[in-house]
PyMOL Python script that loads the backbone (N, CA, C, O; Angstrom):
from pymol import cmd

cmd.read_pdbstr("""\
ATOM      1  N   UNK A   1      21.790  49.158  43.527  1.00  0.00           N
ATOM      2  CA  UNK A   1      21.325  49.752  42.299  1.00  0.00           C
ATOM      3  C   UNK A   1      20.807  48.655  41.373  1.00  0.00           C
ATOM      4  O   UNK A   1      21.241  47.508  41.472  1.00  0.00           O
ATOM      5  N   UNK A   2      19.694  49.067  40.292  1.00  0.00           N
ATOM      6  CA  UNK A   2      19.126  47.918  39.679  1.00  0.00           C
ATOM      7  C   UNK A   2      19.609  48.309  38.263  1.00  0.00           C
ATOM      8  O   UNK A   2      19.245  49.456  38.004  1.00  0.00           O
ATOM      9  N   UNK A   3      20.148  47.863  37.492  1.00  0.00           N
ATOM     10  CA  UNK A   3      20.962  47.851  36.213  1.00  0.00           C
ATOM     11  C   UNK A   3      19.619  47.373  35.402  1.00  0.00           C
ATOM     12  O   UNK A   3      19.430  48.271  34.580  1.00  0.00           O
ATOM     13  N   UNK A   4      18.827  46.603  35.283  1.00  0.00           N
ATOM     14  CA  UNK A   4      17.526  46.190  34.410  1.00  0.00           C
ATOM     15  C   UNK A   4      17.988  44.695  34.066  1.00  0.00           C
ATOM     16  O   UNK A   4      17.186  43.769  33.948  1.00  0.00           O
ATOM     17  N   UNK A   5      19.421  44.563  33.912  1.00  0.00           N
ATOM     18  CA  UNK A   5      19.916  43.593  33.512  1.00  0.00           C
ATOM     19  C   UNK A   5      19.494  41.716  34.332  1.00  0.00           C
ATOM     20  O   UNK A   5      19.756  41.189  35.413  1.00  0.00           O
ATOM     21  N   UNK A   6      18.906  41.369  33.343  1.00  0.00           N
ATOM     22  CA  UNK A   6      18.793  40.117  33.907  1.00  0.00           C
ATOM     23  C   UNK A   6      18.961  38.858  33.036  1.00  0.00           C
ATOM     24  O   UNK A   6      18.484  38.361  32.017  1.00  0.00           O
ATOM     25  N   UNK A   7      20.295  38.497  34.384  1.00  0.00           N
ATOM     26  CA  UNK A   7      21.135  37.147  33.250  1.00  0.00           C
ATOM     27  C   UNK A   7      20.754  35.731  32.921  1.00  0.00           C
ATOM     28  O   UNK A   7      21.477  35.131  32.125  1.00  0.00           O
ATOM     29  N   UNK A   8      19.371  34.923  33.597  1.00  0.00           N
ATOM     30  CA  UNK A   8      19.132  34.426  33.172  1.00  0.00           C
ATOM     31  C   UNK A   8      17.753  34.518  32.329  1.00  0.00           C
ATOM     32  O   UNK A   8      16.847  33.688  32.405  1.00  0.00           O
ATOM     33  N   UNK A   9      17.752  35.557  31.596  1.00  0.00           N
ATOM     34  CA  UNK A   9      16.684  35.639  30.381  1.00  0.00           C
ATOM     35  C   UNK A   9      17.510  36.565  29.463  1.00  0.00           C
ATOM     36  O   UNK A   9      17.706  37.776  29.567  1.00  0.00           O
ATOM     37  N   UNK A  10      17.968  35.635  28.483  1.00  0.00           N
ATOM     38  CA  UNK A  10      18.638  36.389  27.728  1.00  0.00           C
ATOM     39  C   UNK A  10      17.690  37.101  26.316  1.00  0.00           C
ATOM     40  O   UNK A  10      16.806  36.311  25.983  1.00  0.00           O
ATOM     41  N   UNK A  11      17.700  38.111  25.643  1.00  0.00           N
ATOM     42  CA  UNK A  11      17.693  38.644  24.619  1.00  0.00           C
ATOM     43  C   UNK A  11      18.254  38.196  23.219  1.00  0.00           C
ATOM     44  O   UNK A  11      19.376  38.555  22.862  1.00  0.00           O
ATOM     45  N   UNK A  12      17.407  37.359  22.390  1.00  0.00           N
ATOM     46  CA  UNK A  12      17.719  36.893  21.141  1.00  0.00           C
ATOM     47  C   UNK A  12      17.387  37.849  20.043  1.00  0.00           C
ATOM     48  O   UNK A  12      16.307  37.570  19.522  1.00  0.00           O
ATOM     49  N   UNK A  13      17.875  38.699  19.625  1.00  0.00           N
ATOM     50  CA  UNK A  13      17.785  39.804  18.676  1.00  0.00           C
ATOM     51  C   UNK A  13      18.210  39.239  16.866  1.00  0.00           C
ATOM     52  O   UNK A  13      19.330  38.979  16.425  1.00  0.00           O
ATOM     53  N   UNK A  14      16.827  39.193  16.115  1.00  0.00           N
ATOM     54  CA  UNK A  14      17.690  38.630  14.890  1.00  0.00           C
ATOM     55  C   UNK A  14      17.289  40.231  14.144  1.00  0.00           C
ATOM     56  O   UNK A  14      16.239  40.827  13.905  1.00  0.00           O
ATOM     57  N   UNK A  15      18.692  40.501  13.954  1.00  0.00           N
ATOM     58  CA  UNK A  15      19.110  41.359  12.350  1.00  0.00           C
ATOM     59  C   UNK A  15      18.558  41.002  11.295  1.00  0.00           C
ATOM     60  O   UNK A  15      18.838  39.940  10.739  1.00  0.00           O
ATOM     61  N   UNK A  16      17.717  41.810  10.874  1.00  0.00           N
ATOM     62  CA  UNK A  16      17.658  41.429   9.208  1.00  0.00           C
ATOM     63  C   UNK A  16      18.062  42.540   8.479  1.00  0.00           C
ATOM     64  O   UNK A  16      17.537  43.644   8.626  1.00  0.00           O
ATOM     65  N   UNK A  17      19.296  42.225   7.416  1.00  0.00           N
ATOM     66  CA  UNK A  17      20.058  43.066   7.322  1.00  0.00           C
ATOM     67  C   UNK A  17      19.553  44.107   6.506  1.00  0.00           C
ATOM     68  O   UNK A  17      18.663  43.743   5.738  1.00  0.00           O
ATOM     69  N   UNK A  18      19.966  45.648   6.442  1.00  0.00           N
ATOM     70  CA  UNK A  18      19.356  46.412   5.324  1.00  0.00           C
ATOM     71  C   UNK A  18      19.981  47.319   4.771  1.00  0.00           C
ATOM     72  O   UNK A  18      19.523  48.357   4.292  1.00  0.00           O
ATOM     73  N   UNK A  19      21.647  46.772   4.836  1.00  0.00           N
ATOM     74  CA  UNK A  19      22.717  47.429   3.612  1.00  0.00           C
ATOM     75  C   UNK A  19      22.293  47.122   2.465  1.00  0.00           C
ATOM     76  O   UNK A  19      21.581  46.192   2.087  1.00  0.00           O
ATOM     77  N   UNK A  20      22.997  48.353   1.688  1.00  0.00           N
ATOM     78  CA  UNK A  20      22.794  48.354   0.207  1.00  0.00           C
ATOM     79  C   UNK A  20      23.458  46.908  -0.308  1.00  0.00           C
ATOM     80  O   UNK A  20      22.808  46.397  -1.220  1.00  0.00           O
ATOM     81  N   UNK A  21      24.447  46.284   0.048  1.00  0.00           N
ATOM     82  CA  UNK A  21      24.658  44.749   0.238  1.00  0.00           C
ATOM     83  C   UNK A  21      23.408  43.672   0.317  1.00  0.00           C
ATOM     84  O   UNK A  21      23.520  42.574  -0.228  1.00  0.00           O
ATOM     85  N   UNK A  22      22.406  43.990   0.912  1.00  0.00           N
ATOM     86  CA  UNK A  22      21.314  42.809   1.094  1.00  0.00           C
ATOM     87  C   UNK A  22      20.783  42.990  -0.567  1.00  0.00           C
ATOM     88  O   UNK A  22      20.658  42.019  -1.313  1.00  0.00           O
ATOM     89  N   UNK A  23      20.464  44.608  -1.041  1.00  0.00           N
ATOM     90  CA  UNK A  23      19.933  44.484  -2.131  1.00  0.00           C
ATOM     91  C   UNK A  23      20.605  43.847  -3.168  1.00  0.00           C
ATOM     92  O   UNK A  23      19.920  43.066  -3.829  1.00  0.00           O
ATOM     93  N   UNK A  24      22.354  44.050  -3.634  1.00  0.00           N
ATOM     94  CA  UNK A  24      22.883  43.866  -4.291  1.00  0.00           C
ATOM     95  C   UNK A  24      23.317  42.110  -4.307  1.00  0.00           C
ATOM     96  O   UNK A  24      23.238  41.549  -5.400  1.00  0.00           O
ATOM     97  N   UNK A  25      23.651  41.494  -3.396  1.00  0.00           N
ATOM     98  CA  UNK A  25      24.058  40.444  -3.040  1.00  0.00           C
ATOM     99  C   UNK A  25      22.565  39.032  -3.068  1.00  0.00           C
ATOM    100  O   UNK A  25      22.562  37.964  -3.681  1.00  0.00           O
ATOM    101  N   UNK A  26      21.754  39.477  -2.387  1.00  0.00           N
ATOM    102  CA  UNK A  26      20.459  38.785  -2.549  1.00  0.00           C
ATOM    103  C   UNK A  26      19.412  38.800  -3.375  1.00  0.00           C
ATOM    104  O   UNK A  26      18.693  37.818  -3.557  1.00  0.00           O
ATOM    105  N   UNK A  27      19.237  40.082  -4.010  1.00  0.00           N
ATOM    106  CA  UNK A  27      18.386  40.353  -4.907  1.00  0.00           C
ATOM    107  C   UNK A  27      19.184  40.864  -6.400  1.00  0.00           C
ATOM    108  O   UNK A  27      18.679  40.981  -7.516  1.00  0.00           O
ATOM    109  N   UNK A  28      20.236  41.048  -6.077  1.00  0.00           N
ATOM    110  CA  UNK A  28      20.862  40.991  -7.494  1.00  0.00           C
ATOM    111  C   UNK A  28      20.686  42.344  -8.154  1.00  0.00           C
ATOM    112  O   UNK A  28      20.921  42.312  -9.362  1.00  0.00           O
ATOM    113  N   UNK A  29      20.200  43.965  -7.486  1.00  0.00           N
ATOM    114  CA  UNK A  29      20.130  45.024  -7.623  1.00  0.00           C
ATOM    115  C   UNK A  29      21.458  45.639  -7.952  1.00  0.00           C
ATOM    116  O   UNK A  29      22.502  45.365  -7.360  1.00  0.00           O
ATOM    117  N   UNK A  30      21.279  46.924  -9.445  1.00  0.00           N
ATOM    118  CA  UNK A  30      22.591  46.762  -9.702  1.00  0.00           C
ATOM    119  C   UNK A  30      22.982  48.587  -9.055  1.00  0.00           C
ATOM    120  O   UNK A  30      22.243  49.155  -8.250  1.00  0.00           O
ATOM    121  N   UNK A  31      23.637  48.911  -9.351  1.00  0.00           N
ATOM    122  CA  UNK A  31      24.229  50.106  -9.052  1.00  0.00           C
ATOM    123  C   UNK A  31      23.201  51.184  -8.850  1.00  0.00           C
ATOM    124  O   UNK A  31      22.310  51.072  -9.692  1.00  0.00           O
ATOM    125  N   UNK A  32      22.999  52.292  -7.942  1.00  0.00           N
ATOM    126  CA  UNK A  32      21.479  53.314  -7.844  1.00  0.00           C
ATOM    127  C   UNK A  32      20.619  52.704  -7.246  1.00  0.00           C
ATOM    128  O   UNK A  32      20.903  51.704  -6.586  1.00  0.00           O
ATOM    129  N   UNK A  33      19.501  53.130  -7.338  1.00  0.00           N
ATOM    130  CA  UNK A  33      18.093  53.077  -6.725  1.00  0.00           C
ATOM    131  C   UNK A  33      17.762  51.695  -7.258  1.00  0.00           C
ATOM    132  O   UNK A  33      18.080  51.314  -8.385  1.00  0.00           O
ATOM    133  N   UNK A  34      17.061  50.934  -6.317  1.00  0.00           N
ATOM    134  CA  UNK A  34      16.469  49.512  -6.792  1.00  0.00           C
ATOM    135  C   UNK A  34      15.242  50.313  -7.486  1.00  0.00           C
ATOM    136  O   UNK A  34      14.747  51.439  -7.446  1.00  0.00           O
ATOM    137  N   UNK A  35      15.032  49.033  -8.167  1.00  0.00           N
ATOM    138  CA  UNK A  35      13.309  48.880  -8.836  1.00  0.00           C
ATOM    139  C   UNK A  35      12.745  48.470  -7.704  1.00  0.00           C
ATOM    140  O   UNK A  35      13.056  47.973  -6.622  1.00  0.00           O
ATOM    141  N   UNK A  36      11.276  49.049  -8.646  1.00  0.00           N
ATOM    142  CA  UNK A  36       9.778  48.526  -6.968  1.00  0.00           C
ATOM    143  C   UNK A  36      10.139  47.233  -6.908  1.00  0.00           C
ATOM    144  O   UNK A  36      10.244  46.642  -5.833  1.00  0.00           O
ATOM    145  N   UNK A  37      10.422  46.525  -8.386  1.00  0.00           N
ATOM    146  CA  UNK A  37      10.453  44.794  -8.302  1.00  0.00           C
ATOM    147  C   UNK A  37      11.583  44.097  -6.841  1.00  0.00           C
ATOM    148  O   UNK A  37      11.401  43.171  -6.052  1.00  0.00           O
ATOM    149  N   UNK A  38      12.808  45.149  -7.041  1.00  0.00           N
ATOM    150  CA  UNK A  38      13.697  44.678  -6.853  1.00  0.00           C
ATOM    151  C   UNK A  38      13.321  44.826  -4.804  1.00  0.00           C
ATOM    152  O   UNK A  38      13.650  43.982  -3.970  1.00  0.00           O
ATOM    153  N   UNK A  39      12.559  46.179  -4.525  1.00  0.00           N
ATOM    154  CA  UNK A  39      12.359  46.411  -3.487  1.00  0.00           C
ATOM    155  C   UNK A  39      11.375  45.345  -2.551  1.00  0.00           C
ATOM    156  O   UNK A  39      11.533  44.896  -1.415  1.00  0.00           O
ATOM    157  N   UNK A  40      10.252  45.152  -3.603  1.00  0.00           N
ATOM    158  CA  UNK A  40       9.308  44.205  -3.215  1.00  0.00           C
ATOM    159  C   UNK A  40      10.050  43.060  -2.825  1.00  0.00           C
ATOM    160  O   UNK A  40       9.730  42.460  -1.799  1.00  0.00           O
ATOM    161  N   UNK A  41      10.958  42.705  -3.490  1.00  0.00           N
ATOM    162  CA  UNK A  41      11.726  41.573  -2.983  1.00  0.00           C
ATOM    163  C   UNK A  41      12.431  41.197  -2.032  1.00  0.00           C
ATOM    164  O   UNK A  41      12.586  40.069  -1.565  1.00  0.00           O
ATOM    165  N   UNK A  42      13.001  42.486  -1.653  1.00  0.00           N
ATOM    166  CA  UNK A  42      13.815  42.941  -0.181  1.00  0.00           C
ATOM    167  C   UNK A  42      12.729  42.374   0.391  1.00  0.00           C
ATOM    168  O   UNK A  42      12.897  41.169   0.580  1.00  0.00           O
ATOM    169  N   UNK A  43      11.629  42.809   0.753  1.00  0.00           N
ATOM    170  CA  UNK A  43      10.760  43.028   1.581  1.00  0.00           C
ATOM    171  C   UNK A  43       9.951  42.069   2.031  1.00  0.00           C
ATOM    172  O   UNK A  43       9.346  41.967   3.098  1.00  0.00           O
ATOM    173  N   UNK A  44      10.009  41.413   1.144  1.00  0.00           N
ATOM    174  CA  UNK A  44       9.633  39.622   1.117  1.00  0.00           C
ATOM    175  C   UNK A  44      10.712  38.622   1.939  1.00  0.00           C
ATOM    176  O   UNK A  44      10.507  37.753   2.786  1.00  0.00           O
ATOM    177  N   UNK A  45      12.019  39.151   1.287  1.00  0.00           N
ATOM    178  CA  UNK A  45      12.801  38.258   2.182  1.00  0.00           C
ATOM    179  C   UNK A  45      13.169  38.416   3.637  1.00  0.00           C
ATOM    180  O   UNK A  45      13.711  37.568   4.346  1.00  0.00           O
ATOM    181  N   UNK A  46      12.750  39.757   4.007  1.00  0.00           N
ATOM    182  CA  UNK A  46      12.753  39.997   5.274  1.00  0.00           C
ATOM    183  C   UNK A  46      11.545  39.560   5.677  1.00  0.00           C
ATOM    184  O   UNK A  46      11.614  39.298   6.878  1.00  0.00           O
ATOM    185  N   UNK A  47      10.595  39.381   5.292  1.00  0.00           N
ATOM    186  CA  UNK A  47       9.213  38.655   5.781  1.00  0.00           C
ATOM    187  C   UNK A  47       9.402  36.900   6.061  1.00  0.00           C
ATOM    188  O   UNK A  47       8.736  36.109   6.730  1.00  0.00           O
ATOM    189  N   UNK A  48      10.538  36.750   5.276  1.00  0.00           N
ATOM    190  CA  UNK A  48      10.852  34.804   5.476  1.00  0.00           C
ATOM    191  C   UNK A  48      12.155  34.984   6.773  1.00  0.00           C
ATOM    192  O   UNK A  48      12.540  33.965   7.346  1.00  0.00           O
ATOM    193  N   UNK A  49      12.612  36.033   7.052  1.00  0.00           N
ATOM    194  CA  UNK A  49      13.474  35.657   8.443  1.00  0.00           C
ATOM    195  C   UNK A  49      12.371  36.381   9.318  1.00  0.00           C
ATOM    196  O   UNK A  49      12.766  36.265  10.478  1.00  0.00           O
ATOM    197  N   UNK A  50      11.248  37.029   9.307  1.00  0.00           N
ATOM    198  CA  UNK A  50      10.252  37.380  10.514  1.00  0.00           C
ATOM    199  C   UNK A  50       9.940  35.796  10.326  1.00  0.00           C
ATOM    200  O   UNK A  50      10.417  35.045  11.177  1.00  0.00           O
ATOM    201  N   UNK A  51       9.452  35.440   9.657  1.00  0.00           N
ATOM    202  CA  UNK A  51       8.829  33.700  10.033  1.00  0.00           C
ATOM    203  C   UNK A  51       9.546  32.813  10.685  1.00  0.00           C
ATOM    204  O   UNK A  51       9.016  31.996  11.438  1.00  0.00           O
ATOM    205  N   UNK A  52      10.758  32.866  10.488  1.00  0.00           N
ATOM    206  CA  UNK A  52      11.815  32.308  11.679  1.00  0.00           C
ATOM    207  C   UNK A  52      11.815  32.097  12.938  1.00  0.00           C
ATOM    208  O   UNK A  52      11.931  31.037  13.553  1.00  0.00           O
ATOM    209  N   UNK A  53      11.628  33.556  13.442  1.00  0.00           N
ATOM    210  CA  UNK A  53      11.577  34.102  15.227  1.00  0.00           C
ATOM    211  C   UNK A  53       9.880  33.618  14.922  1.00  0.00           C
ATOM    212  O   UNK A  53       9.414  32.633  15.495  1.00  0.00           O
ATOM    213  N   UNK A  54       9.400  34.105  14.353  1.00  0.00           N
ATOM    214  CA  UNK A  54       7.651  33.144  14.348  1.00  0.00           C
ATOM    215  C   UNK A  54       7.842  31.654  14.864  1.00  0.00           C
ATOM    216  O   UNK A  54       7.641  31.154  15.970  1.00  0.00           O
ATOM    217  N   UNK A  55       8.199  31.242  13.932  1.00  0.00           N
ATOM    218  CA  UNK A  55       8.366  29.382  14.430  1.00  0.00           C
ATOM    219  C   UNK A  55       9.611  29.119  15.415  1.00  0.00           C
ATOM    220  O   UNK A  55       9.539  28.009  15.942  1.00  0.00           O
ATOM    221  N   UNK A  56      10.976  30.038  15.867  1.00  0.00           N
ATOM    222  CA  UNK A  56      11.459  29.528  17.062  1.00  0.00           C
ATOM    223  C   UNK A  56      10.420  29.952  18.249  1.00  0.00           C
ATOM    224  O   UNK A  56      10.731  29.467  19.336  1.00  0.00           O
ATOM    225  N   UNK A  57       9.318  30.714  18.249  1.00  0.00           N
ATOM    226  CA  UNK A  57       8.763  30.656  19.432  1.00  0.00           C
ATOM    227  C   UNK A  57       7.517  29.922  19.478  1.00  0.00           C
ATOM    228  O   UNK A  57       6.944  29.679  20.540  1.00  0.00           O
ATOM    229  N   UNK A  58       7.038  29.521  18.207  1.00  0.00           N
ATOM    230  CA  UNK A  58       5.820  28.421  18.261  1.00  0.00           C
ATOM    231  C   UNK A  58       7.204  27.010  19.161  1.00  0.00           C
ATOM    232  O   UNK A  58       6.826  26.428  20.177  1.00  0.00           O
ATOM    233  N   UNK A  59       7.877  26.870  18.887  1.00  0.00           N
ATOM    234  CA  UNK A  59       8.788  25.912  19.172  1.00  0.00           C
ATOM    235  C   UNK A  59       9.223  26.134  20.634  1.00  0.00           C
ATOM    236  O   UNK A  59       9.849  25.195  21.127  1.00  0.00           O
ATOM    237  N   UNK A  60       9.012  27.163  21.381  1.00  0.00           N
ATOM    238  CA  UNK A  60       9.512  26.967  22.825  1.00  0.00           C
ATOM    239  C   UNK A  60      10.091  28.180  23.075  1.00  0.00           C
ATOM    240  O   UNK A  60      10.225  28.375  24.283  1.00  0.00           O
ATOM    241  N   UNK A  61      10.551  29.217  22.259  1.00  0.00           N
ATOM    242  CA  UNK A  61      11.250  30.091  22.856  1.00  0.00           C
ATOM    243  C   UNK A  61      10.696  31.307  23.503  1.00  0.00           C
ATOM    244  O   UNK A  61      10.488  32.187  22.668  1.00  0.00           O
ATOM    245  N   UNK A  62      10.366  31.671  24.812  1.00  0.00           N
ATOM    246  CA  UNK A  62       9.528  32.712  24.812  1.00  0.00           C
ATOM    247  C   UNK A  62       9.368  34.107  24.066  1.00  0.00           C
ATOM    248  O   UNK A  62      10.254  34.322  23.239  1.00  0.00           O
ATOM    249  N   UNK A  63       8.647  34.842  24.172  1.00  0.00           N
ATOM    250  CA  UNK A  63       8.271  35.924  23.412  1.00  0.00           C
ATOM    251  C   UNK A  63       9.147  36.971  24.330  1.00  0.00           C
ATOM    252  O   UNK A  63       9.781  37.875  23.785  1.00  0.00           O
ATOM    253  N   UNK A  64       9.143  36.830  25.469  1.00  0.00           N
ATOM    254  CA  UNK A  64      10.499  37.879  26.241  1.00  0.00           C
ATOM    255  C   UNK A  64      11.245  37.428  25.981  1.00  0.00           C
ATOM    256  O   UNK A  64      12.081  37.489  26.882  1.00  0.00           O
ATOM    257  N   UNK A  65      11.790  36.554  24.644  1.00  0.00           N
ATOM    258  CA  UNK A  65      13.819  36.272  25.127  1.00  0.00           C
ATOM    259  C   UNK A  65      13.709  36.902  23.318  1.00  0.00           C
ATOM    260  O   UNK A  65      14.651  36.418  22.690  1.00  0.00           O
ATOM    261  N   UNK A  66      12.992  37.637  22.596  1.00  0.00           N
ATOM    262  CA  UNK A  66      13.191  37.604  21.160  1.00  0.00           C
ATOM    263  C   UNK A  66      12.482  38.779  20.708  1.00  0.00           C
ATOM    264  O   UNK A  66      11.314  39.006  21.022  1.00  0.00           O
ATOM    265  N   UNK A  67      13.310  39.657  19.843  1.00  0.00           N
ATOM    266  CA  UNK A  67      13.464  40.649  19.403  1.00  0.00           C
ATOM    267  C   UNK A  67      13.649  40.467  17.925  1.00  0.00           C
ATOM    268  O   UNK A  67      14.024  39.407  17.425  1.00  0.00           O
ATOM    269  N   UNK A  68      13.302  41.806  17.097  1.00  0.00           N
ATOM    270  CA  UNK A  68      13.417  42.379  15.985  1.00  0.00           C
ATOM    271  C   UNK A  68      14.642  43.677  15.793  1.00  0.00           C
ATOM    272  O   UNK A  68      14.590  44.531  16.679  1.00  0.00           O
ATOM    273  N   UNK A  69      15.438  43.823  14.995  1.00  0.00           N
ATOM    274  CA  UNK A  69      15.695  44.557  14.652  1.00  0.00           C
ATOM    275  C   UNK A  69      16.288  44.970  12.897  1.00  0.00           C
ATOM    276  O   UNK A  69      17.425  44.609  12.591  1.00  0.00           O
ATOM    277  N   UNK A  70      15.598  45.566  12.078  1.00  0.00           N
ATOM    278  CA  UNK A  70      15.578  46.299  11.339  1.00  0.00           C
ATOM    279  C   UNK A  70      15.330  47.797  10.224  1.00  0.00           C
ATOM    280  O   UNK A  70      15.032  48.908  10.663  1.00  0.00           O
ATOM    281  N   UNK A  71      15.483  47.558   9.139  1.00  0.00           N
ATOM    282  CA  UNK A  71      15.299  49.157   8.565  1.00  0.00           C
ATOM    283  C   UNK A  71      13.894  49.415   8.433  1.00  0.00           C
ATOM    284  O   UNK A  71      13.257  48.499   7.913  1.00  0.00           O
ATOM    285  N   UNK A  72      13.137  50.629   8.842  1.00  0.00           N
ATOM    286  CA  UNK A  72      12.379  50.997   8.805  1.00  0.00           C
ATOM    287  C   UNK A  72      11.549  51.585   7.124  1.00  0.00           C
ATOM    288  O   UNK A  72      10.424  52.032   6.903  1.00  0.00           O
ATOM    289  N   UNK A  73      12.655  51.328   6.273  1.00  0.00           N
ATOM    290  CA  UNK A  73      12.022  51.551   4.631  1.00  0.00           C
ATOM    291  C   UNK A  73      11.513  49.737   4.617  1.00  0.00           C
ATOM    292  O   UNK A  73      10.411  49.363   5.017  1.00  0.00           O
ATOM    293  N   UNK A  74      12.193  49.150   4.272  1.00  0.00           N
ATOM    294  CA  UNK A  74      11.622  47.913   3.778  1.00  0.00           C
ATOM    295  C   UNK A  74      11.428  46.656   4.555  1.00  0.00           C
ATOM    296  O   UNK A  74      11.211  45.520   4.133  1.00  0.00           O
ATOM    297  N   UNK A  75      11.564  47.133   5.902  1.00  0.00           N
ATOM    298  CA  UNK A  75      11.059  46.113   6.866  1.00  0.00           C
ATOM    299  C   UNK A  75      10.122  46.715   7.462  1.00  0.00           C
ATOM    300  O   UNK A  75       9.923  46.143   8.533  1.00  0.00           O
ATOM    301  N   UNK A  76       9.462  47.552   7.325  1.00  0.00           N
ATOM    302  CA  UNK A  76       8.163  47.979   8.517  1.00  0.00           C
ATOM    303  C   UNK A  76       7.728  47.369   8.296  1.00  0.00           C
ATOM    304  O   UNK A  76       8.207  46.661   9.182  1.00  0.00           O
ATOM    305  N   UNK A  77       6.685  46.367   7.552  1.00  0.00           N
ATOM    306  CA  UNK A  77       5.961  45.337   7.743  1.00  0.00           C
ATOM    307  C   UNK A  77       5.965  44.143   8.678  1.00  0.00           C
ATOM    308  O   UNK A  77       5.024  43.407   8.973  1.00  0.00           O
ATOM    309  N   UNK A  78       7.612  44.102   9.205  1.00  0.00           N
ATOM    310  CA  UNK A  78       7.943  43.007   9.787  1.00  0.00           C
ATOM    311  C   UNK A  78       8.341  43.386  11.406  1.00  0.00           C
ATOM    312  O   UNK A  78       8.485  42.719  12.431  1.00  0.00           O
ATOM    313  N   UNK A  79       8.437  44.826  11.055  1.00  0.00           N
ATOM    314  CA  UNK A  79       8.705  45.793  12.716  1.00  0.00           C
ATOM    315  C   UNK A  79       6.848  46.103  13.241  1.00  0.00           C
ATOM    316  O   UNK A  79       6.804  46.541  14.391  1.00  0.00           O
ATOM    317  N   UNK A  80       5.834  45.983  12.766  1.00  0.00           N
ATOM    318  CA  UNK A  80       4.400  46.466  13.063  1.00  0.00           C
ATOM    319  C   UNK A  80       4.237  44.987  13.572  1.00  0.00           C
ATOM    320  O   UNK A  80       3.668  44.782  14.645  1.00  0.00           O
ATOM    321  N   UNK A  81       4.782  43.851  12.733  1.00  0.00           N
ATOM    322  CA  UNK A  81       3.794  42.738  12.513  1.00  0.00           C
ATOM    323  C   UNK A  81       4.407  42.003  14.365  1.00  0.00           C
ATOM    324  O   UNK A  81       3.673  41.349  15.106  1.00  0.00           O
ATOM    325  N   UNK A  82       5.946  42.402  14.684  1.00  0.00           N
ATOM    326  CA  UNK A  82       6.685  42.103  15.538  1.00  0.00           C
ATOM    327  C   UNK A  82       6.284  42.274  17.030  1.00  0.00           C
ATOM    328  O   UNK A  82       6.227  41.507  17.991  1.00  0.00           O
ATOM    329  N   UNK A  83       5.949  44.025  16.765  1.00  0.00           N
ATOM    330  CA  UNK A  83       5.175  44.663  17.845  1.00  0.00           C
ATOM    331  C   UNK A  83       3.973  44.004  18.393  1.00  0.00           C
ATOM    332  O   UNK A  83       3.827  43.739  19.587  1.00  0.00           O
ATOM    333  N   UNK A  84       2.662  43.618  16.951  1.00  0.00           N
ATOM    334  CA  UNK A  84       1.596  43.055  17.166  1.00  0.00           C
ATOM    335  C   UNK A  84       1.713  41.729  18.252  1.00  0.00           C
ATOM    336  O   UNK A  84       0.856  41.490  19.102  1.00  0.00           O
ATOM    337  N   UNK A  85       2.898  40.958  18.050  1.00  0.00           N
ATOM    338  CA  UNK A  85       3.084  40.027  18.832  1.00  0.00           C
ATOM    339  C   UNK A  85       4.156  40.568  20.248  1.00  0.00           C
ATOM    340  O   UNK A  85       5.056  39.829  20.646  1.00  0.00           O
ATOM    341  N   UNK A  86       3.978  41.469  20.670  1.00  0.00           N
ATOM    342  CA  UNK A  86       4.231  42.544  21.742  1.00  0.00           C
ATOM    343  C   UNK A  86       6.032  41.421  21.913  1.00  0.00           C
ATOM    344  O   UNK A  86       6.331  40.785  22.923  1.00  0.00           O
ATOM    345  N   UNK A  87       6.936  41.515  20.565  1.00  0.00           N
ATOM    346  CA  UNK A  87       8.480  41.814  20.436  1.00  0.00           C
ATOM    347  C   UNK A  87       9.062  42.799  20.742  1.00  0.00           C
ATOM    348  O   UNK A  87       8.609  43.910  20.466  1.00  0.00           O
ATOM    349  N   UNK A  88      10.193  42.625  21.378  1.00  0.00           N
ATOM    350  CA  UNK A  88      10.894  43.805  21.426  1.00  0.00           C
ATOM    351  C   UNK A  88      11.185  43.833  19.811  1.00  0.00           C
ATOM    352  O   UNK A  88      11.382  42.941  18.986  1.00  0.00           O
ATOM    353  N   UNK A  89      11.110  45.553  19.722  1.00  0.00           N
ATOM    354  CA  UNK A  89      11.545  45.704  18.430  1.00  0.00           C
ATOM    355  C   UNK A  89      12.741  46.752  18.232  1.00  0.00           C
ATOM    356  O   UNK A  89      12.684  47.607  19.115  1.00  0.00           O
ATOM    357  N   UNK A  90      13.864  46.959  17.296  1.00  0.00           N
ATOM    358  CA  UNK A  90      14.818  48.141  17.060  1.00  0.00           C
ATOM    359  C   UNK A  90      14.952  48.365  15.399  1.00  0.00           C
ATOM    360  O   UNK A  90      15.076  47.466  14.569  1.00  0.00           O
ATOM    361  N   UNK A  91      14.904  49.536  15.190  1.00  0.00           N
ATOM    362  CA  UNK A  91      14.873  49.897  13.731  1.00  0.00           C
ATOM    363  C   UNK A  91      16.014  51.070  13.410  1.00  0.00           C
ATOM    364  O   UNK A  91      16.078  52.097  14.085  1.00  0.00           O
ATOM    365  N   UNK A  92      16.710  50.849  12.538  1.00  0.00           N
ATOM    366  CA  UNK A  92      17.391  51.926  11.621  1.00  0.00           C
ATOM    367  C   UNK A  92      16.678  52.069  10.491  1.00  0.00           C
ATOM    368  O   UNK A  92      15.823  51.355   9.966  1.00  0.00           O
ATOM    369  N   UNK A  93      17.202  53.191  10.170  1.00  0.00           N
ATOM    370  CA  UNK A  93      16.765  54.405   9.040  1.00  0.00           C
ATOM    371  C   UNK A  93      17.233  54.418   8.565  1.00  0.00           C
ATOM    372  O   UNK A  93      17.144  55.214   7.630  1.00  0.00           O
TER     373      UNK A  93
END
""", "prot")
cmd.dss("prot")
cmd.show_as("cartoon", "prot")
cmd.util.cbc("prot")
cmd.orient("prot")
């Protein structure tokens, strides 16, 4: 039987996180609904950990060992941009 599983190519999956914690803790959003300001900002900082997996694979890491996964409100920019560079990608809602 073939499981898909293959152990020497591993899967580097970076989280970028998208609890109400990322807003409050990083962006300093207070209780309720963020502001656009506060959102735009989310959305930015998830754009500086997509540049990350960007430059570990300008650096050597292949494009099959590295994945995306985040929220689909304020990371789609970084789940389209992921795909474009044919990443595995995973998203919550």
């Amino acid at each position: 039987m073939n499981t898909g599983i293959v152990k020497d190519r591993p899967l580097f999956i970076l989280a970028i996180d998208h609890r109400v914690d990322f807003l409050r803790e990083l962006i300093g959003a207070q209780e309720g609904l963020p502001t656009a300001a506060e959102r735009e900002r989310a959305a930015q900082l998830k754009q500086v950990a997509y540049e990350g997996i960007v430059k570990a694979i300008e650096e050597g890491l292949p494009k099959s060992h590295a994945g995306i996964w985040t929220d689909t409100d304020l990371g789609e920019a970084v789940l389209l941009r992921a795909r474009q560079m044919s990443l595995a990608t995973a998203f919550s809602v």
